[in-house]
KEFI-473387 format. One record per atom (N, C-alpha, C, O): residue number from 1; residue in three letters; atom name; x, y, z. Coordinates in steps of 0.1 Angstrom, whole numbers, plus 5000, padded with zeros to 4 digits. Example, Ala and Ser with C-alpha at 12.3 -4.5 7.8 and 13.67 -1.06 7.14 Angstrom:
2
REC,seq,type,atom,x,y,z
REC,1,Ala,N,5132,4943,5078
REC,1,Ala,CA,5123,4955,5078
REC,1,Ala,C,5132,4967,5078
REC,1,Ala,O,5142,4967,5085
REC,2,Ser,N,5128,4978,5071
REC,2,Ser,CA,5137,4989,5071
REC,2,Ser,C,5129,5000,5079
REC,2,Ser,O,5134,5011,5080
This chain:
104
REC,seq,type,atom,x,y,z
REC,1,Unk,N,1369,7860,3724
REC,1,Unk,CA,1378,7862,3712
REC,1,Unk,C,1385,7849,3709
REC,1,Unk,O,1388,7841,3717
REC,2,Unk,N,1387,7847,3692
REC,2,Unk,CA,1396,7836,3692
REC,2,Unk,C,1409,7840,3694
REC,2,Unk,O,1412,7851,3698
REC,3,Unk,N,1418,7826,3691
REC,3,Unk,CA,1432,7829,3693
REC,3,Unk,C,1437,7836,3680
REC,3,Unk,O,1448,7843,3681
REC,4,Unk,N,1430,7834,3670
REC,4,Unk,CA,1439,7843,3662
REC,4,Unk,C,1435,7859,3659
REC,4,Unk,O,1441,7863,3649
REC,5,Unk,N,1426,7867,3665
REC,5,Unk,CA,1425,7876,3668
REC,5,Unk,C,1433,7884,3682
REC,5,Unk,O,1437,7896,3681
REC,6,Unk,N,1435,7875,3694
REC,6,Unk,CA,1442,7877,3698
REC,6,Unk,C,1454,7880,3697
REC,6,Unk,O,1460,7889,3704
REC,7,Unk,N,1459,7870,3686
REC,7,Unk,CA,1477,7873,3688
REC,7,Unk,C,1475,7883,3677
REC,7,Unk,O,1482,7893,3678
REC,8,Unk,N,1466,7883,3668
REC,8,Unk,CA,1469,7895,3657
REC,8,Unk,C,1468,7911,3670
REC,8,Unk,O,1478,7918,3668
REC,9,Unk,N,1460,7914,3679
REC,9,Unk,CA,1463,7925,3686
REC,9,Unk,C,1475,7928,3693
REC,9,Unk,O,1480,7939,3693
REC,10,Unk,N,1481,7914,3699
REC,10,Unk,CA,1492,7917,3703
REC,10,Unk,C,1501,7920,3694
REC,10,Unk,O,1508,7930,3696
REC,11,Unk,N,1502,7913,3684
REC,11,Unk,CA,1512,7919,3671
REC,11,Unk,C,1512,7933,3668
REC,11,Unk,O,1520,7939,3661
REC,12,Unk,N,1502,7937,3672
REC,12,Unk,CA,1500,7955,3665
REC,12,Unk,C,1504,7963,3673
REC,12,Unk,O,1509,7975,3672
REC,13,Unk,N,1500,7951,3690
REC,13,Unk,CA,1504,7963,3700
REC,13,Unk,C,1521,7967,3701
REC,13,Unk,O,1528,7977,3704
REC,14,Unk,N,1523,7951,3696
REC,14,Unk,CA,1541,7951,3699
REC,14,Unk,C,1548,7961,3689
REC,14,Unk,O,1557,7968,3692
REC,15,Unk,N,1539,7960,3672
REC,15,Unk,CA,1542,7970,3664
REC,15,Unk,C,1546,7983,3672
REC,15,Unk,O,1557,7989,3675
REC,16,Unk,N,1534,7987,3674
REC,16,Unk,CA,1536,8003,3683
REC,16,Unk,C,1546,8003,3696
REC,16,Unk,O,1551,8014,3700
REC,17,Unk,N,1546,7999,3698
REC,17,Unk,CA,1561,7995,3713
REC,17,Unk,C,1573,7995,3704
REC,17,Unk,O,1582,8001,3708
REC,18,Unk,N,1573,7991,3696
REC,18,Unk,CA,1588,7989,3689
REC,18,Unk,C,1589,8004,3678
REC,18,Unk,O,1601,8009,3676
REC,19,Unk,N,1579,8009,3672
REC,19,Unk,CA,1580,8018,3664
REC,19,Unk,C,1583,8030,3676
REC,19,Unk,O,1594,8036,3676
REC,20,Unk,N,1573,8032,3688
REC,20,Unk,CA,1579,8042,3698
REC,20,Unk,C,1592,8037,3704
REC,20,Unk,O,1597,8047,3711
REC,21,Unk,N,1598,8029,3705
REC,21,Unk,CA,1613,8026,3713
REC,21,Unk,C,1624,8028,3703
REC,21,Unk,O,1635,8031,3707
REC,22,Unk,N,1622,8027,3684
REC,22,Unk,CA,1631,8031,3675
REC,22,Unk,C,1628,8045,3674
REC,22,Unk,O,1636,8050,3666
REC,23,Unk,N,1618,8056,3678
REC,23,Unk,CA,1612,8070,3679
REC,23,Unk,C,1618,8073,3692
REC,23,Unk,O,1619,8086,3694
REC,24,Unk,N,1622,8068,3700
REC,24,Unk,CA,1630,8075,3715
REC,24,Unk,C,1644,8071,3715
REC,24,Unk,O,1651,8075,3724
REC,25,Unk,N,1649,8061,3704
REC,25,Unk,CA,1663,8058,3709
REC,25,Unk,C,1668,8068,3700
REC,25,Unk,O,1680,8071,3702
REC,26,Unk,N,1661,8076,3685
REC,26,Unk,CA,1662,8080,3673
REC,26,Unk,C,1664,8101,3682
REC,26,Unk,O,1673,8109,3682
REC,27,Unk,N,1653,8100,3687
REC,27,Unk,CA,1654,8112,3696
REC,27,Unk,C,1663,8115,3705
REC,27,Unk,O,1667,8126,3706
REC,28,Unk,N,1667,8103,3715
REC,28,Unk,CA,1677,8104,3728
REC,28,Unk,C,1689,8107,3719
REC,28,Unk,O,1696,8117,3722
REC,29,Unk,N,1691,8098,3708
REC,29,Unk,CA,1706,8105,3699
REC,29,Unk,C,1711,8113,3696
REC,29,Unk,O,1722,8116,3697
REC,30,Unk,N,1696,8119,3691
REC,30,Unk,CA,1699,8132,3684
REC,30,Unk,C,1705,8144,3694
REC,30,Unk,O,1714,8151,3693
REC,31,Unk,N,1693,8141,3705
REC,31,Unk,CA,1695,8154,3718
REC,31,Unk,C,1712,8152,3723
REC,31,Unk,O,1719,8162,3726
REC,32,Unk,N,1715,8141,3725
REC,32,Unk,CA,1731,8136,3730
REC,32,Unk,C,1740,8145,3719
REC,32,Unk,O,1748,8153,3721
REC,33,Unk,N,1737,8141,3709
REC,33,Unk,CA,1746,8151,3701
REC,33,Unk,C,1746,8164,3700
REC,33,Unk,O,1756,8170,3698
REC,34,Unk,N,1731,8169,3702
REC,34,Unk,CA,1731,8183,3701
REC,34,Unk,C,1739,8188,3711
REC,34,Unk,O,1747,8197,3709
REC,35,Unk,N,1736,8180,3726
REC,35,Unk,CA,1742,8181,3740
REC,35,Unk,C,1761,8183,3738
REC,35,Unk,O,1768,8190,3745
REC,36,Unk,N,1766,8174,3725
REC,36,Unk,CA,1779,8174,3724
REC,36,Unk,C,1782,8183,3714
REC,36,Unk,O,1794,8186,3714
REC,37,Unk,N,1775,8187,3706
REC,37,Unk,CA,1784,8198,3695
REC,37,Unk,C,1777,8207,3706
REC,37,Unk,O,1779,8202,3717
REC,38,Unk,N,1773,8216,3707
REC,38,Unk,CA,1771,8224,3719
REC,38,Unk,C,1788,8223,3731
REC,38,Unk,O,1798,8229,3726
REC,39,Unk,N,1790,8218,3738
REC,39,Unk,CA,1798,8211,3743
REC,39,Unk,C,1813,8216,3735
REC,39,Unk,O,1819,8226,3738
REC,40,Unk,N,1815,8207,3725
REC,40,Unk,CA,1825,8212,3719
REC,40,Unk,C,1826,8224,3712
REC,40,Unk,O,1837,8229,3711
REC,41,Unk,N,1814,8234,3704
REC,41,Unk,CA,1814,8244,3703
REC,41,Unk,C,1824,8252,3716
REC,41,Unk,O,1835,8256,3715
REC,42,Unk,N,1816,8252,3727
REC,42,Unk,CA,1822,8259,3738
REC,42,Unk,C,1837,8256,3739
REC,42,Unk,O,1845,8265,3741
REC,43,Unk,N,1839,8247,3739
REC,43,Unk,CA,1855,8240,3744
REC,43,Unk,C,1864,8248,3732
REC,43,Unk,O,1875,8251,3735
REC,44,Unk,N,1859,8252,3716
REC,44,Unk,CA,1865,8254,3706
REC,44,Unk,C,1870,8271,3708
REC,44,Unk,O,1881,8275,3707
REC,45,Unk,N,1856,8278,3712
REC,45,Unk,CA,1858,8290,3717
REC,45,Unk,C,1866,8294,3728
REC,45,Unk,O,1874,8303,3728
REC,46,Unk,N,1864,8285,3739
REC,46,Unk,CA,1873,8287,3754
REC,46,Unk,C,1890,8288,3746
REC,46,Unk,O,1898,8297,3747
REC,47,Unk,N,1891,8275,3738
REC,47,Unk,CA,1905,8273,3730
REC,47,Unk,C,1910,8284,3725
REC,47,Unk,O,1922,8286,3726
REC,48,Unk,N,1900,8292,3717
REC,48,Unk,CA,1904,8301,3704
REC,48,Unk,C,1913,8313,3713
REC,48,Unk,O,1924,8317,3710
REC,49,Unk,N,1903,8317,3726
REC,49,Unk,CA,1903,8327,3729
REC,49,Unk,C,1918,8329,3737
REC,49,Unk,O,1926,8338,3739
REC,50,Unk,N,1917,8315,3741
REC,50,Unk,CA,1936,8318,3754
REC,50,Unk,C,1945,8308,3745
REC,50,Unk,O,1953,8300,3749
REC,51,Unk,N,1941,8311,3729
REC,51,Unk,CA,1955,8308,3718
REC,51,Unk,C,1954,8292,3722
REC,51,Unk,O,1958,8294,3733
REC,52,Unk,N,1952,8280,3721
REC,52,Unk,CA,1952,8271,3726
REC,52,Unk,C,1947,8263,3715
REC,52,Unk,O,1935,8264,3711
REC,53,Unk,N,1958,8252,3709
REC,53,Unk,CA,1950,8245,3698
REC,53,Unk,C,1937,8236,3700
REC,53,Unk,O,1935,8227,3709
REC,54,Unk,N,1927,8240,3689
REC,54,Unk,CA,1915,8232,3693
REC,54,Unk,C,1912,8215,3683
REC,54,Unk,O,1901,8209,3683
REC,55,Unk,N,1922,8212,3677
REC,55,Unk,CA,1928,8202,3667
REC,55,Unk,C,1922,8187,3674
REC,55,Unk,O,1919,8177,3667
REC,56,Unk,N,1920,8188,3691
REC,56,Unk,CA,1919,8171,3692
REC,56,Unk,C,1902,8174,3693
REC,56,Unk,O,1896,8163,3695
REC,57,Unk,N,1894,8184,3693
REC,57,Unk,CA,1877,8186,3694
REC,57,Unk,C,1876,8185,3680
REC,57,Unk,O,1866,8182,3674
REC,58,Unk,N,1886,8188,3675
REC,58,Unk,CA,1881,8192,3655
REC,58,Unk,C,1884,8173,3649
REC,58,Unk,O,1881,8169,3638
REC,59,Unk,N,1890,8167,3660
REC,59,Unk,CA,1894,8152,3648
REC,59,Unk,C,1884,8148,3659
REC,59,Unk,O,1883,8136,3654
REC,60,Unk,N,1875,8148,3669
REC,60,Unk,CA,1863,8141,3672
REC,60,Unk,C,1853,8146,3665
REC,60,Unk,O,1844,8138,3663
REC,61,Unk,N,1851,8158,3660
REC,61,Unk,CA,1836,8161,3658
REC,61,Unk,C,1836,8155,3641
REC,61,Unk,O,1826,8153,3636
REC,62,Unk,N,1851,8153,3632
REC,62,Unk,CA,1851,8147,3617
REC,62,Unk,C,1848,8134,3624
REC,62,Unk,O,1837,8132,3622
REC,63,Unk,N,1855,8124,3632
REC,63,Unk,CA,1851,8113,3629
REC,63,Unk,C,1842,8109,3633
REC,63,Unk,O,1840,8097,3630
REC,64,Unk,N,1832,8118,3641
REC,64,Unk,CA,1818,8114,3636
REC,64,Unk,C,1807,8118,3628
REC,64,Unk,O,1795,8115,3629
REC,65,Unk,N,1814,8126,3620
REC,65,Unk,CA,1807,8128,3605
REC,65,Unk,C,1815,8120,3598
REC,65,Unk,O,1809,8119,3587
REC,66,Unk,N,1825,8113,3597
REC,66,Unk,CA,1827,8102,3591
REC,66,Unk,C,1820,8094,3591
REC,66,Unk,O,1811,8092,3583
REC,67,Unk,N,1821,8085,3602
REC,67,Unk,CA,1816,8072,3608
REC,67,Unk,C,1802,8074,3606
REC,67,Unk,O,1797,8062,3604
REC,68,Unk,N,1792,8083,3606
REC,68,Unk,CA,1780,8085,3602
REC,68,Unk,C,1779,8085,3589
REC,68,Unk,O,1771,8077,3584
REC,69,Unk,N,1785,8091,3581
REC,69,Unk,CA,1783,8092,3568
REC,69,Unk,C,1785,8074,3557
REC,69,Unk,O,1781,8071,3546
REC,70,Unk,N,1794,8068,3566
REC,70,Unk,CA,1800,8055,3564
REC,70,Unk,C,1788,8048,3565
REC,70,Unk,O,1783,8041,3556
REC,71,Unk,N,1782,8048,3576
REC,71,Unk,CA,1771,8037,3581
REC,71,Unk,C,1761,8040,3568
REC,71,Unk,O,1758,8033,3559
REC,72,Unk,N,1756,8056,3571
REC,72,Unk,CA,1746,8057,3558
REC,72,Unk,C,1745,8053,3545
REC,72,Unk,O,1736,8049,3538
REC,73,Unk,N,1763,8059,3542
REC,73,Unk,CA,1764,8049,3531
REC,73,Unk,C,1764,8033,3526
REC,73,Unk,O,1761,8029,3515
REC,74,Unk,N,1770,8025,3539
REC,74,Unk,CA,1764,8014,3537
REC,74,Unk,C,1756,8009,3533
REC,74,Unk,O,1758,7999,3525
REC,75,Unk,N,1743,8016,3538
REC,75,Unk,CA,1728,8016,3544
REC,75,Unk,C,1720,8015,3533
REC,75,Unk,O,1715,8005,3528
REC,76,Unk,N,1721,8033,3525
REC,76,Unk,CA,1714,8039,3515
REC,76,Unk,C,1721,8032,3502
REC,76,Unk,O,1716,8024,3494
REC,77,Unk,N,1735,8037,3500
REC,77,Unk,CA,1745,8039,3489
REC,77,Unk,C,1738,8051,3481
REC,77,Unk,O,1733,8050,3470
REC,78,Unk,N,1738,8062,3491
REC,78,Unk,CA,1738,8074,3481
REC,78,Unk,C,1748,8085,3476
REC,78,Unk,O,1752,8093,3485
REC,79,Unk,N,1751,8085,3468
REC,79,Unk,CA,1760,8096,3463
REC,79,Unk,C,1764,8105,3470
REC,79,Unk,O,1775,8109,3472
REC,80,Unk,N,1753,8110,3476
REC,80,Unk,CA,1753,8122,3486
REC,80,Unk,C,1762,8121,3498
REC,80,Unk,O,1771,8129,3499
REC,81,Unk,N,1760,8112,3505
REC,81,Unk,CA,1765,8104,3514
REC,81,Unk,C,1782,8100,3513
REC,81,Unk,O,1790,8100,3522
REC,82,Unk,N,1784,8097,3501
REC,82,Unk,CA,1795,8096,3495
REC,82,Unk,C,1803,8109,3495
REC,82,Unk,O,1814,8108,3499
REC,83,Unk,N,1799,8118,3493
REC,83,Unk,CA,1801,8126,3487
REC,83,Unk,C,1813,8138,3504
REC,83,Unk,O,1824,8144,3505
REC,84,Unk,N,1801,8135,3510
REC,84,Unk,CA,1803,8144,3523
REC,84,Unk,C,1811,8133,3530
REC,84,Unk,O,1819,8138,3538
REC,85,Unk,N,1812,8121,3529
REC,85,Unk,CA,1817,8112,3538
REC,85,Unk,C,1833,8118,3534
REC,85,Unk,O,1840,8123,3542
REC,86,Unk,N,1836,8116,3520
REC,86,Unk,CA,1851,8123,3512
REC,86,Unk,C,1856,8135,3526
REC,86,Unk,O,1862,8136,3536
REC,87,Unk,N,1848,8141,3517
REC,87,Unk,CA,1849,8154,3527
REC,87,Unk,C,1851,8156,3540
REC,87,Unk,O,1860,8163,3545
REC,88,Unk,N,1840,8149,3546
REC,88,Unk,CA,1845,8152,3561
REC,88,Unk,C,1862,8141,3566
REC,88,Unk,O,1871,8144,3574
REC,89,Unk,N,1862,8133,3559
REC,89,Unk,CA,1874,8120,3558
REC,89,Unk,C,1885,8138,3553
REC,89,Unk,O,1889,8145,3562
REC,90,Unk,N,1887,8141,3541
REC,90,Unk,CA,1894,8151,3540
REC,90,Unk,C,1901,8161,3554
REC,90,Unk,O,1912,8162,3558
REC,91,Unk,N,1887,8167,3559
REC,91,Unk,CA,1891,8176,3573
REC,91,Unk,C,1896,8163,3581
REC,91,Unk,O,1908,8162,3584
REC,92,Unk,N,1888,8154,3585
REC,92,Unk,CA,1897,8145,3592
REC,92,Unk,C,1912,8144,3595
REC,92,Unk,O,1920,8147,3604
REC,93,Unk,N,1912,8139,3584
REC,93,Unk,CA,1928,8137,3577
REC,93,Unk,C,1938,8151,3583
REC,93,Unk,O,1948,8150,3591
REC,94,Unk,N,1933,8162,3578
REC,94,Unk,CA,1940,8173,3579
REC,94,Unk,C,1944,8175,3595
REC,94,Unk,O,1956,8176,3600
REC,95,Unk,N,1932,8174,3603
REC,95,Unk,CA,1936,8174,3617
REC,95,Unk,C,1941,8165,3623
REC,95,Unk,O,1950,8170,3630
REC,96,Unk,N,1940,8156,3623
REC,96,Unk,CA,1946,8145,3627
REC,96,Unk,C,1963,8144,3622
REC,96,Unk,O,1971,8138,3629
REC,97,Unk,N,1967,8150,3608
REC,97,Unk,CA,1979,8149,3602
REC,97,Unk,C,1984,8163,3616
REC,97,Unk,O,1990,8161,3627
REC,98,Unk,N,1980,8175,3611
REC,98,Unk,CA,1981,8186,3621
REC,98,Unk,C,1985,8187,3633
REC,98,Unk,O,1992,8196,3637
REC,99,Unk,N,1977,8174,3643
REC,99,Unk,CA,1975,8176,3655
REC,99,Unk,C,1987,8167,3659
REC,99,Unk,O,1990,8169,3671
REC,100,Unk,N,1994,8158,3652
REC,100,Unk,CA,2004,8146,3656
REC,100,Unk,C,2019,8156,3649
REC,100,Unk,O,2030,8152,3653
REC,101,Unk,N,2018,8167,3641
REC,101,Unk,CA,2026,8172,3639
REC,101,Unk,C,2032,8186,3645
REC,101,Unk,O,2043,8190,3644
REC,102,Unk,N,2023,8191,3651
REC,102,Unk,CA,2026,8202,3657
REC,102,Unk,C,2024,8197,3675
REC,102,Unk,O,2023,8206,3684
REC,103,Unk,N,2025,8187,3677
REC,103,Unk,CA,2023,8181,3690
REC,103,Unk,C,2013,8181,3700
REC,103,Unk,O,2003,8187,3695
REC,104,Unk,N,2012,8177,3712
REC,104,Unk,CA,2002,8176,3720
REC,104,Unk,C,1999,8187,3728
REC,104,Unk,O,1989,8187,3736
């Protein structure tokens, strides 16, 4: 083989190494979150049930639908994105105003 057939395979191989390691870090995320709204689902319920405010699981689960929606928007600049970022910033706001006002 020449050298430039060479490196062109290694280029392709590295392509696919790098497309499956952005496909497992893209997966590992997703399951970690599922792992955590799951997680705080339960924590919200345990809360509900023995009267117990659930205000500091409700300003983690907005600010990372903020902070997501922020990056995407960055990213994309889609409306959409805009749109829900408001929004979830909105509930944010409310809990976080909520949770410092009616105390710890």
């Amino acid at each position: 083989m020449d050298r430039e057939k060479i490196l062109e395979k290694s280029r392709k191989e590295n392509e696919n190494r790098d497309e499956m390691e952005r496909t497992i870090t893209i997966e590992g995320e997703s399951f970690s979150l599922a792992f955590t709204l799951m997680a705080g689902l339960a924590i919200v319920v345990y809360k509900h049930f023995h009267n117990l405010s659930s205000d500091s699981v409700m300003i983690m689960f907005w600010t990372s639908c903020v902070s997501s929606r922020l990056y995407r928007l960055a990213k994309r600049k889609d409306t959409s994105d805009l749109i829900t970022m408001i929004i979830s910033l909105v509930f944010l706001v409310f809990y976080v105003v909520k949770y410092f006002t009616q105390g710890w």
